[in-house]
PDB file of N, H, CA, C and O in Angstrom:
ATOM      1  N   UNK A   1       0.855  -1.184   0.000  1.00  0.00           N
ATOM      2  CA  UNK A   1       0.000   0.000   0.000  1.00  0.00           C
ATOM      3  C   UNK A   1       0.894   1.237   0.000  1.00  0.00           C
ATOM      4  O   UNK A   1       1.759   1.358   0.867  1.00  0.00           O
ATOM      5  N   UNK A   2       0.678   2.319  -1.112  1.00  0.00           N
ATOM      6  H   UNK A   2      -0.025   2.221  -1.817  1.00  0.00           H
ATOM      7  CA  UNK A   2       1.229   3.254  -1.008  1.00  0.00           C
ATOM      8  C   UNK A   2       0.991   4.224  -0.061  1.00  0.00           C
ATOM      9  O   UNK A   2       0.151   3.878   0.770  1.00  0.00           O
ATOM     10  N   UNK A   3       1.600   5.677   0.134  1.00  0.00           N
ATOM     11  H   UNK A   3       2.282   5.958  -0.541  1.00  0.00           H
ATOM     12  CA  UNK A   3       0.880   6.836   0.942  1.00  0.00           C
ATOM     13  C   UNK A   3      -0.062   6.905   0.865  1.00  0.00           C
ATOM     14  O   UNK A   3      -0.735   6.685   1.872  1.00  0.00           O
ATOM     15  N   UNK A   4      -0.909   7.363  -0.776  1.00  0.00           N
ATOM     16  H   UNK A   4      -0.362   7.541  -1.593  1.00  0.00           H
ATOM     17  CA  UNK A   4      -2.034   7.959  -1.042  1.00  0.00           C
ATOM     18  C   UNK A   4      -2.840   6.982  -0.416  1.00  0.00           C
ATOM     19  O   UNK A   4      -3.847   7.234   0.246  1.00  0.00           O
ATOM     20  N   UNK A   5      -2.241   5.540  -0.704  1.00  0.00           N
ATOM     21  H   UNK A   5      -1.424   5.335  -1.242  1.00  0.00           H
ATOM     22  CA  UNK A   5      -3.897   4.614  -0.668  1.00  0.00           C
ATOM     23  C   UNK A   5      -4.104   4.485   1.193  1.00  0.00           C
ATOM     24  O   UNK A   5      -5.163   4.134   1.713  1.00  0.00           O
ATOM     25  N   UNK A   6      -3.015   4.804   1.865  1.00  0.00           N
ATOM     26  H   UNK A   6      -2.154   5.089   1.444  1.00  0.00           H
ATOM     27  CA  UNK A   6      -2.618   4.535   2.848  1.00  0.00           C
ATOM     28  C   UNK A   6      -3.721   5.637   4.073  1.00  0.00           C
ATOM     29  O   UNK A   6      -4.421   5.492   5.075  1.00  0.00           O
ATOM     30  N   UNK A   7      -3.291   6.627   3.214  1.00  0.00           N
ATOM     31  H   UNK A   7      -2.723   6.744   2.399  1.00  0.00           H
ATOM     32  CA  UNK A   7      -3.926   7.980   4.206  1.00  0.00           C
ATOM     33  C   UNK A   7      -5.649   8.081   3.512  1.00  0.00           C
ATOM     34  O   UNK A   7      -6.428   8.884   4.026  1.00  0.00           O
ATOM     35  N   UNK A   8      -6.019   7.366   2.558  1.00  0.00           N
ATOM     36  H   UNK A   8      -5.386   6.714   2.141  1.00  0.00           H
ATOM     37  CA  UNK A   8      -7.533   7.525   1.812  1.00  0.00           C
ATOM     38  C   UNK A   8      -8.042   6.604   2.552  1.00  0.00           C
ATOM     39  O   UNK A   8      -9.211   6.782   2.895  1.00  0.00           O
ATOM     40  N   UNK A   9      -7.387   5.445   2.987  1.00  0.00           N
ATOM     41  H   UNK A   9      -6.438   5.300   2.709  1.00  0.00           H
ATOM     42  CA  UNK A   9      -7.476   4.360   4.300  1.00  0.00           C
ATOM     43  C   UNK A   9      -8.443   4.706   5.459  1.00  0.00           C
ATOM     44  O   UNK A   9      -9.573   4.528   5.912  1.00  0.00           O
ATOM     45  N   UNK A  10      -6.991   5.451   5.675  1.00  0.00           N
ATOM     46  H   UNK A  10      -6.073   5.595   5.306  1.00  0.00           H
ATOM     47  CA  UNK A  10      -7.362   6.101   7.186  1.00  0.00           C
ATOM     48  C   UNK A  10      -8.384   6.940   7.572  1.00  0.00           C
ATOM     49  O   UNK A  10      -8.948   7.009   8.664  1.00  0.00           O
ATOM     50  N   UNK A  11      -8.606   7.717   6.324  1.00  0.00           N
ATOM     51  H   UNK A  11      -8.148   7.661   5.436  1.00  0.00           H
ATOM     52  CA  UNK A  11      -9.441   8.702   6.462  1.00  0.00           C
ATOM     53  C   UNK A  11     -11.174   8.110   6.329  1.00  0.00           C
ATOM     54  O   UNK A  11     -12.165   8.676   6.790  1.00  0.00           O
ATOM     55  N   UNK A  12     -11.134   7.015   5.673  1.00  0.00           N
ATOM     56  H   UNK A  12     -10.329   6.556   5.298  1.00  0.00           H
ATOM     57  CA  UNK A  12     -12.442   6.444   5.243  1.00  0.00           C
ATOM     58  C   UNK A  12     -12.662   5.866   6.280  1.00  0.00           C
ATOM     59  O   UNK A  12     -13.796   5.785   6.752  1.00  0.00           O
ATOM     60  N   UNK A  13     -11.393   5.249   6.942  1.00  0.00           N
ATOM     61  H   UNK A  13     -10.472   5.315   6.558  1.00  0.00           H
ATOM     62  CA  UNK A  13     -12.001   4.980   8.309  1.00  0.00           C
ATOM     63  C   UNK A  13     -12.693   5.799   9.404  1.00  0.00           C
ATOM     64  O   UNK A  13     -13.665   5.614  10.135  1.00  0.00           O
ATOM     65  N   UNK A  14     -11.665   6.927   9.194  1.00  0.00           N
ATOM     66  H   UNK A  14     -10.875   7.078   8.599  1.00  0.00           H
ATOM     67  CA  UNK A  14     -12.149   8.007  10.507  1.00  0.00           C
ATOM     68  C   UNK A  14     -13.985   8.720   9.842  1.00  0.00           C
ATOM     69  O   UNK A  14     -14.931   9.226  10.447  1.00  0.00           O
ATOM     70  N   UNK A  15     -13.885   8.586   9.232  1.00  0.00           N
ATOM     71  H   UNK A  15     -13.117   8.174   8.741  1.00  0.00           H
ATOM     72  CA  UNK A  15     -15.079   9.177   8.464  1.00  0.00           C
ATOM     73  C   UNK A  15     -16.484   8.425   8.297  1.00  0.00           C
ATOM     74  O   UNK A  15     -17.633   8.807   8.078  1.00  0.00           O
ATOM     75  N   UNK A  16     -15.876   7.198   8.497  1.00  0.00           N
ATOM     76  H   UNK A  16     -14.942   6.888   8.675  1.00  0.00           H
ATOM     77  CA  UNK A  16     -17.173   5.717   9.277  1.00  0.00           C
ATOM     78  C   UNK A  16     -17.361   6.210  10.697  1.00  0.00           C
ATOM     79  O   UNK A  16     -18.475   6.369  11.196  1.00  0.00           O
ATOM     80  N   UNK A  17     -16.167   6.453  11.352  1.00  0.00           N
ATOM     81  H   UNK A  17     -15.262   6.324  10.947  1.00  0.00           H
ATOM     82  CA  UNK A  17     -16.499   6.032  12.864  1.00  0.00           C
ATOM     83  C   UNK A  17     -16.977   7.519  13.301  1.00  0.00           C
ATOM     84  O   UNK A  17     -17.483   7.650  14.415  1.00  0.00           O
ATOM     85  N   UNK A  18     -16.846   8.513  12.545  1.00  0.00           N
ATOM     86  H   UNK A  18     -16.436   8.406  11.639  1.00  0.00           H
ATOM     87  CA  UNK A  18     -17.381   9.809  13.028  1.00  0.00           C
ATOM     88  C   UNK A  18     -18.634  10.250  12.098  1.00  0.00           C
ATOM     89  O   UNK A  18     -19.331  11.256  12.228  1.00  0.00           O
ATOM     90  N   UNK A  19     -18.720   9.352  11.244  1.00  0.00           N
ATOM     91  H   UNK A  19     -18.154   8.534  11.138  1.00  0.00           H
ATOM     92  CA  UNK A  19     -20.086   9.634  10.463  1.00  0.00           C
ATOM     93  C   UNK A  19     -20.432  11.296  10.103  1.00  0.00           C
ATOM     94  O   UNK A  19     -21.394  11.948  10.510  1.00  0.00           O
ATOM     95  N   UNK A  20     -19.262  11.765   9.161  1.00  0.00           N
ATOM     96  H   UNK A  20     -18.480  11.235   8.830  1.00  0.00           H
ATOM     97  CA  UNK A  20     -19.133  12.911   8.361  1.00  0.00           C
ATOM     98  C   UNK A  20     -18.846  12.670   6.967  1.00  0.00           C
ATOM     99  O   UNK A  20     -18.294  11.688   6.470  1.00  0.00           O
ATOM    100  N   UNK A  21     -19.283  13.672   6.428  1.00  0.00           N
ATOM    101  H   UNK A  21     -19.731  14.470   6.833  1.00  0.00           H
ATOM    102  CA  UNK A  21     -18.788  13.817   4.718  1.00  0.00           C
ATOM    103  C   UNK A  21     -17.351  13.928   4.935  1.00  0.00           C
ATOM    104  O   UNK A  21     -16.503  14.194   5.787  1.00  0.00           O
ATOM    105  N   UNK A  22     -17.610  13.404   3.072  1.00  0.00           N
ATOM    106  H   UNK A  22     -18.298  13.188   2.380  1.00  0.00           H
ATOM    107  CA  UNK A  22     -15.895  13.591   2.396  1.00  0.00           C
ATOM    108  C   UNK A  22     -15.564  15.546   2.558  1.00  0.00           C
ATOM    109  O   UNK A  22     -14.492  15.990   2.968  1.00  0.00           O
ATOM    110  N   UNK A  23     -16.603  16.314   2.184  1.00  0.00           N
ATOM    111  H   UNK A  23     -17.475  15.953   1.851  1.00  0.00           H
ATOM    112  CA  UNK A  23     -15.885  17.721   2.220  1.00  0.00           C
ATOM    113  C   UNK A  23     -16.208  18.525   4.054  1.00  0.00           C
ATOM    114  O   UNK A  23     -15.634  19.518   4.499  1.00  0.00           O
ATOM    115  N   UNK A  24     -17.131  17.799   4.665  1.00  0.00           N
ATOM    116  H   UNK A  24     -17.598  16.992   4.302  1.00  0.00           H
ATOM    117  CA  UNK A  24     -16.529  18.043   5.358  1.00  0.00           C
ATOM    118  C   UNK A  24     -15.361  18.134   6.595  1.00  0.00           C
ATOM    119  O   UNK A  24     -15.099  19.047   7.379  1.00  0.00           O
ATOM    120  N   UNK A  25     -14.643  16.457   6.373  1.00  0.00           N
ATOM    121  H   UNK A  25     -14.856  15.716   5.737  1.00  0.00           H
ATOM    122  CA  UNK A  25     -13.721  16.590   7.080  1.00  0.00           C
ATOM    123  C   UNK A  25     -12.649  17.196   6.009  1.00  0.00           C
ATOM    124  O   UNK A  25     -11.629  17.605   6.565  1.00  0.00           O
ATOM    125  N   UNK A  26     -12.664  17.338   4.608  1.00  0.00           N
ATOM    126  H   UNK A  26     -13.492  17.006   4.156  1.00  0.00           H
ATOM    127  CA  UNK A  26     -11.747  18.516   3.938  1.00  0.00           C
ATOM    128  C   UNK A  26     -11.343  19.490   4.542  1.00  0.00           C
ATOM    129  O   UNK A  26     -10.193  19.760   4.887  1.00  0.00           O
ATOM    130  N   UNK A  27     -12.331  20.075   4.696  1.00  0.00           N
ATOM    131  H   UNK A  27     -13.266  19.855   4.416  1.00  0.00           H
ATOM    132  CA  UNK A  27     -12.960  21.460   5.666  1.00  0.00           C
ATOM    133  C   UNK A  27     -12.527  21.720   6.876  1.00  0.00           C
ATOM    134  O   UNK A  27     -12.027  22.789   7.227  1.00  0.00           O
ATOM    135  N   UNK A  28     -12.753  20.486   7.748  1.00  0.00           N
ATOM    136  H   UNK A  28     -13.159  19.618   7.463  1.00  0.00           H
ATOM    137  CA  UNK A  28     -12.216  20.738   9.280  1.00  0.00           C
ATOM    138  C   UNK A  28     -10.515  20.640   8.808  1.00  0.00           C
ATOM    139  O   UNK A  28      -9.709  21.546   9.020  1.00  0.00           O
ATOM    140  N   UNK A  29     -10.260  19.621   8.277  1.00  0.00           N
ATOM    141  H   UNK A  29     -10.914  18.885   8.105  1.00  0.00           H
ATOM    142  CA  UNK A  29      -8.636  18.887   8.471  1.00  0.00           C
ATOM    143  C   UNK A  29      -7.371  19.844   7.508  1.00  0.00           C
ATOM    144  O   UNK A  29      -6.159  19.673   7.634  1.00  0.00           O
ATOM    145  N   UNK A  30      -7.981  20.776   6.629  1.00  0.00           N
ATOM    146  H   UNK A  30      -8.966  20.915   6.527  1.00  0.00           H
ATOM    147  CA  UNK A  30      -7.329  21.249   6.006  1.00  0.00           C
ATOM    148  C   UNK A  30      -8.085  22.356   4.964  1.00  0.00           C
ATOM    149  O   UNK A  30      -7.764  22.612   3.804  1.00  0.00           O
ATOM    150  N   UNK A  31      -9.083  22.870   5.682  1.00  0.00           N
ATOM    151  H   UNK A  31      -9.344  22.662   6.624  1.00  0.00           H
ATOM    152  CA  UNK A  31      -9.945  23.913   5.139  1.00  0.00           C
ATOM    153  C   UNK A  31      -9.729  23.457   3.497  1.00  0.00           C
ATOM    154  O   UNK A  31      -8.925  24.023   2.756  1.00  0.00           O
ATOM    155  N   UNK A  32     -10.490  22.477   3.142  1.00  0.00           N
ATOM    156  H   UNK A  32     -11.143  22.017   3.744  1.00  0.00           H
ATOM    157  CA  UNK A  32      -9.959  22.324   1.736  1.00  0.00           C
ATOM    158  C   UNK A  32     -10.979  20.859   1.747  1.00  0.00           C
ATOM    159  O   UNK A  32     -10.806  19.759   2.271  1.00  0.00           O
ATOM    160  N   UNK A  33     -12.389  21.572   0.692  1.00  0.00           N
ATOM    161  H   UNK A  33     -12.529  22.465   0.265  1.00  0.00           H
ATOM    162  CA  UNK A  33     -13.341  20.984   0.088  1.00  0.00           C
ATOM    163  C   UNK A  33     -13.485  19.430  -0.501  1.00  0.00           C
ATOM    164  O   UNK A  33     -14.047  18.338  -0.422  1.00  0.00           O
ATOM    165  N   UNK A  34     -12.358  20.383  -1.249  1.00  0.00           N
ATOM    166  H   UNK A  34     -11.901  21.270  -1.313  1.00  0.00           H
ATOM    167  CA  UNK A  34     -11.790  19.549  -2.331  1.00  0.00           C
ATOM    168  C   UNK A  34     -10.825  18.523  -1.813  1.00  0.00           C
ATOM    169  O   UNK A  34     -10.458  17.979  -2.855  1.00  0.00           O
ATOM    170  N   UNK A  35     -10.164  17.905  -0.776  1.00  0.00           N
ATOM    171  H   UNK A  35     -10.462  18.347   0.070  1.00  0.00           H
ATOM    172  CA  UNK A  35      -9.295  17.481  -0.407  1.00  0.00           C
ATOM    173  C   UNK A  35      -9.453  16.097  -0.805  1.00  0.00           C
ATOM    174  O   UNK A  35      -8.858  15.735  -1.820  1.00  0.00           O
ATOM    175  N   UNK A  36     -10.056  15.391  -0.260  1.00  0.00           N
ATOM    176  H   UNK A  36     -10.540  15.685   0.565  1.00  0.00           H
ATOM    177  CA  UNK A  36     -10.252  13.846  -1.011  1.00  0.00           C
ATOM    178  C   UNK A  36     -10.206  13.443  -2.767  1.00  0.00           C
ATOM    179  O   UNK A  36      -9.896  12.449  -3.423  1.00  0.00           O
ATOM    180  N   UNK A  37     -10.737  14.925  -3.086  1.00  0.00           N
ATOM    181  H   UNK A  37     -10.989  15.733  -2.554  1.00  0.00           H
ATOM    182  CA  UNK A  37     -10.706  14.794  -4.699  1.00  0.00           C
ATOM    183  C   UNK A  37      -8.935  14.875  -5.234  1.00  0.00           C
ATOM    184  O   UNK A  37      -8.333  14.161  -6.036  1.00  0.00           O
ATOM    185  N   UNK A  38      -8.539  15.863  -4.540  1.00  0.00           N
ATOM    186  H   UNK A  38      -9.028  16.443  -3.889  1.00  0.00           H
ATOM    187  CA  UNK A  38      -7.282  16.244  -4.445  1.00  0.00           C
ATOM    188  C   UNK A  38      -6.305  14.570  -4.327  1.00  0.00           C
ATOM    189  O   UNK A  38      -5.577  13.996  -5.137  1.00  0.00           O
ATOM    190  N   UNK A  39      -6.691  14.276  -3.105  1.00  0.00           N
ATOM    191  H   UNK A  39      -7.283  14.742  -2.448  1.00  0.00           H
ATOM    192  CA  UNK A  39      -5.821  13.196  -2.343  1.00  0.00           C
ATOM    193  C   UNK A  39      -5.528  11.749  -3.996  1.00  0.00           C
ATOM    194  O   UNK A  39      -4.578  11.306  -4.641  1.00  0.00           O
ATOM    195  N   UNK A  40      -7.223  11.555  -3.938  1.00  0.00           N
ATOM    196  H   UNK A  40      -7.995  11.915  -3.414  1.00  0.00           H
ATOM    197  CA  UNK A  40      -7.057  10.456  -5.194  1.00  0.00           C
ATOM    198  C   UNK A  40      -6.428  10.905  -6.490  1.00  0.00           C
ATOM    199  O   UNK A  40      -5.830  10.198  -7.301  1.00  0.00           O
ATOM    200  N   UNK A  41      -6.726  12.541  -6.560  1.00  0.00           N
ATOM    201  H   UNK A  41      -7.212  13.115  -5.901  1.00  0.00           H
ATOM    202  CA  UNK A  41      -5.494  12.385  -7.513  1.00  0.00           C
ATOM    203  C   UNK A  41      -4.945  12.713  -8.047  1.00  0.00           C
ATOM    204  O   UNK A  41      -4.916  13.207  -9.174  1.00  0.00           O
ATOM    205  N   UNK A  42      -3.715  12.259  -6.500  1.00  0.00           N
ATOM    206  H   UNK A  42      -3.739  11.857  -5.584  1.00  0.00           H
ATOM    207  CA  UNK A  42      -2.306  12.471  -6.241  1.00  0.00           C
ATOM    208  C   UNK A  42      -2.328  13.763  -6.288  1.00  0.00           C
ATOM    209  O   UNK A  42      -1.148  13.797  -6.637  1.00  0.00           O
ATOM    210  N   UNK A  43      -2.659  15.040  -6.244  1.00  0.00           N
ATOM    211  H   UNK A  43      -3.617  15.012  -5.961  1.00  0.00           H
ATOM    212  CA  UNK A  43      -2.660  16.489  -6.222  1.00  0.00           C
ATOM    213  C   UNK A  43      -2.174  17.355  -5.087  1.00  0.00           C
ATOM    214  O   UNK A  43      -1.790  18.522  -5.011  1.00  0.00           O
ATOM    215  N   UNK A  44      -2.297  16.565  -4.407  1.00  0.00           N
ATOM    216  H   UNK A  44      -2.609  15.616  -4.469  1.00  0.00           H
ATOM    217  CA  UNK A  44      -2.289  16.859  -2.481  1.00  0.00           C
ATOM    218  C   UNK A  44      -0.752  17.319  -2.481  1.00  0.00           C
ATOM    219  O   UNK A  44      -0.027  17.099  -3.451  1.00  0.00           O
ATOM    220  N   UNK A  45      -0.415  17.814  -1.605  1.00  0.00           N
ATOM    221  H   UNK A  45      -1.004  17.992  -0.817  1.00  0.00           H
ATOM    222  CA  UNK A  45       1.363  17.757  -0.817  1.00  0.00           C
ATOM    223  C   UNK A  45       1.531  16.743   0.016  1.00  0.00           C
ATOM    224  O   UNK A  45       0.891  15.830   0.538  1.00  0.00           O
ATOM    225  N   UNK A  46       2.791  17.276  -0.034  1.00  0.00           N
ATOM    226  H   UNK A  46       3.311  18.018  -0.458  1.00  0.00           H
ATOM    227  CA  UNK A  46       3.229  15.993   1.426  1.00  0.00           C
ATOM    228  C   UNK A  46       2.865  16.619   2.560  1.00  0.00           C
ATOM    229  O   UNK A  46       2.530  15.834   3.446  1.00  0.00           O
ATOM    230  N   UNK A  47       2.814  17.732   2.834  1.00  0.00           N
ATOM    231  H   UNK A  47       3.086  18.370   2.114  1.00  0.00           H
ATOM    232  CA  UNK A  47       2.504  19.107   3.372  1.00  0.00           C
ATOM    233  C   UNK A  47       0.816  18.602   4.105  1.00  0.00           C
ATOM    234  O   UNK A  47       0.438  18.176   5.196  1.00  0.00           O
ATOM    235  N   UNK A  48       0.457  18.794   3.377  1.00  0.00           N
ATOM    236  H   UNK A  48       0.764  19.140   2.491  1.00  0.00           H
ATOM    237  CA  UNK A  48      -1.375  18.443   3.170  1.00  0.00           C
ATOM    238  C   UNK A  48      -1.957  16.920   3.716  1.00  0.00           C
ATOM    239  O   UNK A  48      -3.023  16.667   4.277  1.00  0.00           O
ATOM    240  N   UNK A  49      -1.033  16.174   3.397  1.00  0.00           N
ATOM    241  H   UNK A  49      -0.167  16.379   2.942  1.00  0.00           H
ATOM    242  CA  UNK A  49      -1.001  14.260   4.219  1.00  0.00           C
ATOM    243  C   UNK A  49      -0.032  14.654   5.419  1.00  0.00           C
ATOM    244  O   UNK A  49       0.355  13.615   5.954  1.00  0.00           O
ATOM    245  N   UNK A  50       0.467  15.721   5.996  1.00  0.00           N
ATOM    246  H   UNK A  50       0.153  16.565   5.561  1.00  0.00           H
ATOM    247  CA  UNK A  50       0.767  15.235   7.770  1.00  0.00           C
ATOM    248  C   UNK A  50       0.023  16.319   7.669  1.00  0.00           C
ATOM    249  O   UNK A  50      -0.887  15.490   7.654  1.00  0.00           O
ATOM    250  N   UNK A  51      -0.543  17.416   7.580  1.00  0.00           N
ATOM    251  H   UNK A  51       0.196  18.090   7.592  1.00  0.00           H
ATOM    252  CA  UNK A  51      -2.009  18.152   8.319  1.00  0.00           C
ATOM    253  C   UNK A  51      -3.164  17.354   8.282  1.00  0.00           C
ATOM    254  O   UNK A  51      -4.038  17.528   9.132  1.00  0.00           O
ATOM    255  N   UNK A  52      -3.292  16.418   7.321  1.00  0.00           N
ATOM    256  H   UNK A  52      -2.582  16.277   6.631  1.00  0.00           H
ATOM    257  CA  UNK A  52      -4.549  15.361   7.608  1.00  0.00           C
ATOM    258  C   UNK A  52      -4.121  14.578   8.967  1.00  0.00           C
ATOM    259  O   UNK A  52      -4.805  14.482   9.986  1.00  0.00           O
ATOM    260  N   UNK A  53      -2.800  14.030   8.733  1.00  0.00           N
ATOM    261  H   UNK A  53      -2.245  14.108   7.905  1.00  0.00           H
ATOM    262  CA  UNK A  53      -2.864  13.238  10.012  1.00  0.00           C
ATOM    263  C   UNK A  53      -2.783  13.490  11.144  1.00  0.00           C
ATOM    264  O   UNK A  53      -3.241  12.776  12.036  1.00  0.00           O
ATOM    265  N   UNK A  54      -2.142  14.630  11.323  1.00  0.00           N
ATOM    266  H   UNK A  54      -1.770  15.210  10.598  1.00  0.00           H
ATOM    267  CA  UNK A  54      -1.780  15.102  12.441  1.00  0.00           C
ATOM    268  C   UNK A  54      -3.867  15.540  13.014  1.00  0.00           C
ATOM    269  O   UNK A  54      -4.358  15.317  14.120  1.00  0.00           O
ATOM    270  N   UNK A  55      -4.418  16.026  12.059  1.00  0.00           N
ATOM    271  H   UNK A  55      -4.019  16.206  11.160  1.00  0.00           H
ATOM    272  CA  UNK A  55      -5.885  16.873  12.662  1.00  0.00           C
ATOM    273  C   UNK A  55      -6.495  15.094  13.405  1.00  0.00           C
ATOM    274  O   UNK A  55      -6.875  14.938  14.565  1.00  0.00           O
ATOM    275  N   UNK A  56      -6.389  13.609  11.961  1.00  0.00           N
ATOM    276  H   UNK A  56      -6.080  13.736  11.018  1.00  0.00           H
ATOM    277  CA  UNK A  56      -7.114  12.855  12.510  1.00  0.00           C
ATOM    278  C   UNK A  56      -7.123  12.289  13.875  1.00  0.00           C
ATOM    279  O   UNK A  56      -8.075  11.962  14.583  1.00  0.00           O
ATOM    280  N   UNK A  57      -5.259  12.227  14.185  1.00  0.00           N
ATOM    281  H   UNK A  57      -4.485  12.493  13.610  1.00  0.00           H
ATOM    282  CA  UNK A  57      -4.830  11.904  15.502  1.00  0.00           C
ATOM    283  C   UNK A  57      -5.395  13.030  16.612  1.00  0.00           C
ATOM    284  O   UNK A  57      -6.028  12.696  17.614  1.00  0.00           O
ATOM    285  N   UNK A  58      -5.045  14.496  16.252  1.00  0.00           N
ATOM    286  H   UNK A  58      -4.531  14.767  15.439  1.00  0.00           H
ATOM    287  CA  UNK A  58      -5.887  15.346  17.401  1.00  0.00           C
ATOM    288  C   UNK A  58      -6.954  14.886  17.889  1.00  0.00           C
ATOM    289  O   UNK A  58      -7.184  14.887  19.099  1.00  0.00           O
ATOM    290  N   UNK A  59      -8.037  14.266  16.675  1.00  0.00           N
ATOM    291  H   UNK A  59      -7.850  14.265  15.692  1.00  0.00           H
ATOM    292  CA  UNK A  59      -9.027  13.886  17.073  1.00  0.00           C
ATOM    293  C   UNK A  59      -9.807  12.902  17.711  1.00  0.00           C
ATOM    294  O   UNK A  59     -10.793  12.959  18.446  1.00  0.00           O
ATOM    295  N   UNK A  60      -8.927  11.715  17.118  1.00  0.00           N
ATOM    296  H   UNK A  60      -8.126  11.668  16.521  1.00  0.00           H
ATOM    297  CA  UNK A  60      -9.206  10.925  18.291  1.00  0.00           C
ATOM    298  C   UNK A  60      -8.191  10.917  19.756  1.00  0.00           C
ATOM    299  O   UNK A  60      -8.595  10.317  20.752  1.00  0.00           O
ATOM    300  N   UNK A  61      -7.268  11.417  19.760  1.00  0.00           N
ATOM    301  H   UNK A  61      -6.939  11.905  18.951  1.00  0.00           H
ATOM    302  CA  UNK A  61      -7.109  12.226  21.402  1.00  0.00           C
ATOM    303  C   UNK A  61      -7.935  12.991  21.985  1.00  0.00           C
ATOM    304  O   UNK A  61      -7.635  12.663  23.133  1.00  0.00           O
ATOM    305  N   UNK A  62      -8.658  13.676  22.105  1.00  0.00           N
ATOM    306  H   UNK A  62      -8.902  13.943  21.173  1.00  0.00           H
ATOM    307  CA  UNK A  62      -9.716  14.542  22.395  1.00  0.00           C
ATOM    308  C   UNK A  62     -10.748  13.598  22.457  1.00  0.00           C
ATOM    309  O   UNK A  62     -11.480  13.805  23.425  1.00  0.00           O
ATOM    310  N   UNK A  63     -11.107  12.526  21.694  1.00  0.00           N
ATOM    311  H   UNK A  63     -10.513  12.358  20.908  1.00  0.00           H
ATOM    312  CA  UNK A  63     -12.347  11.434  22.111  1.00  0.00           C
ATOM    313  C   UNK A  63     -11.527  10.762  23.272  1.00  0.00           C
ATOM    314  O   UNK A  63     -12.167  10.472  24.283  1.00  0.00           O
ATOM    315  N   UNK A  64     -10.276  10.501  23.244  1.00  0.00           N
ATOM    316  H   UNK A  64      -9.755  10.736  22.423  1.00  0.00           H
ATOM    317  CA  UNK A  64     -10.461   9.469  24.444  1.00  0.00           C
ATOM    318  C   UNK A  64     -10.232  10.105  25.619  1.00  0.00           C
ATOM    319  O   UNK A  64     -10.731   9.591  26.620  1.00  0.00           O
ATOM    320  N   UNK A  65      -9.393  11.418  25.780  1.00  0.00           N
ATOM    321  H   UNK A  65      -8.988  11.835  24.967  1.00  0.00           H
ATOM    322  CA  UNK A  65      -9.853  12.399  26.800  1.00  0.00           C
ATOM    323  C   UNK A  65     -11.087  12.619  27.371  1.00  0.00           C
ATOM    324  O   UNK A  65     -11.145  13.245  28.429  1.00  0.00           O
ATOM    325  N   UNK A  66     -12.366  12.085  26.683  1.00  0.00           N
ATOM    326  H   UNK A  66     -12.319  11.576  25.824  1.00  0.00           H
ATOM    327  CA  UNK A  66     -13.530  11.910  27.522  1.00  0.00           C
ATOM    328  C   UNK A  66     -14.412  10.933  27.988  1.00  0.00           C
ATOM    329  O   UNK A  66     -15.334  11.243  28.742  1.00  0.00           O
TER     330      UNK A  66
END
């Protein structure tokens, strides 16, 4: 599995278990709509895949903080 398919992964996961749209976790994770459209293809930065990850990890820290 490459990056891309790696972090489209992750994100489809986080996006089951928090039951949100594709633009809007764009939106929260990187003010950017378009981001999943971006991600598949390949358009994104490298820049843009650790602000996704870094927001998804914030987020589930903050769930288990409660």
């Amino acid at each position: 599995m490459n990056e891309a398919q790696s972090i489209l992964s992750d994100i489809q996961a986080f996006l089951s278990e928090r039951g949100i749209a594709e633009k809007t976790f764009g939106f929260r994770a990187a003010n950017n709509t378009r981001l999943l459209e971006r991600l598949r293809s390949g358009t994104a930065s490298l820049a843009t895949v650790a602000k996704v990850r870094k927001y998804i990890e914030q987020e589930r820290a903050k769930e288990a903080e409660q």
